[in-house]
C-alpha positions in Angstrom: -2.9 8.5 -5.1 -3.9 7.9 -1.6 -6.6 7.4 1.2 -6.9 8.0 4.6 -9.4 6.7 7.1 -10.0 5.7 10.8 -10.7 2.1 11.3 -10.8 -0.3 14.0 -8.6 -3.7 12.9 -8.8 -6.6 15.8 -10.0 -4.4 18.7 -7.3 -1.5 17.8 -8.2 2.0 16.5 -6.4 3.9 14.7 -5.6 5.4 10.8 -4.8 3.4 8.0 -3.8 4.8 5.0 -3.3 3.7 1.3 -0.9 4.9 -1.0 -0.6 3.8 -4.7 2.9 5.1 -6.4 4.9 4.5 -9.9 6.6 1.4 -9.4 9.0 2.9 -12.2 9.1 0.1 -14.8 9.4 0.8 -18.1 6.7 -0.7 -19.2 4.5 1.7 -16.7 2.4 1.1 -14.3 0.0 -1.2 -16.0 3.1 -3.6 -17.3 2.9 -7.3 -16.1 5.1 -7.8 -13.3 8.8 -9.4 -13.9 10.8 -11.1 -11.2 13.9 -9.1 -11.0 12.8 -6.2 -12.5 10.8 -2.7 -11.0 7.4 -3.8 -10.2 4.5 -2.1 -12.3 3.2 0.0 -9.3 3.3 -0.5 -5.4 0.8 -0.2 -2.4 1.6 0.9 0.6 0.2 0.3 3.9 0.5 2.2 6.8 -1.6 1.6 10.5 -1.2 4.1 13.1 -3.4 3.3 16.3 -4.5 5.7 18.4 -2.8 4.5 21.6 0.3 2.7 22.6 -1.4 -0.8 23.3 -1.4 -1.6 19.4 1.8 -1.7 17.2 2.1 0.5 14.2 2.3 -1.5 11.1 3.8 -0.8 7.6 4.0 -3.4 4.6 5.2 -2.2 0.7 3.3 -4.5 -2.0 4.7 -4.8 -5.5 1.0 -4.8 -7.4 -0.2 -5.0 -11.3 -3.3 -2.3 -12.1 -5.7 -3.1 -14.8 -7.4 -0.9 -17.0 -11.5 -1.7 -16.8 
């Protein structure tokens, strides 16, 4: 799953997208996390401005989902 949208993060614009993915545990993707093993799922960040002032950023999260 993922999401795209333009925002403006500390006076730089730009698109920041969102993506969710199968962290590949066995447990699945609602498992409890484990040091040392695959993480239940992973979000992943990605900020690409609009003009060369601001950097690009990308950061990879090892995250739990809940079931509501």
């Amino acid at each position: 799953m993922y999401a795209l949208e333009n925002v403006t993060a500390d006076q730089c614009t730009g698109v920041l997208a969102l993506g969710f993915f199968d962290g590949l545990n066995p447990g699945g993707i609602y498992a409890q996390p484990v040091a040392g093993d695959f993480p239940p799922a992973i979000l992943y960040t990605l900020f690409l401005p609009s003009s060369g002032a601001c950097p690009c950023c990308l950061d990879n999260f090892a995250i739990q989902l809940t079931k509501e």
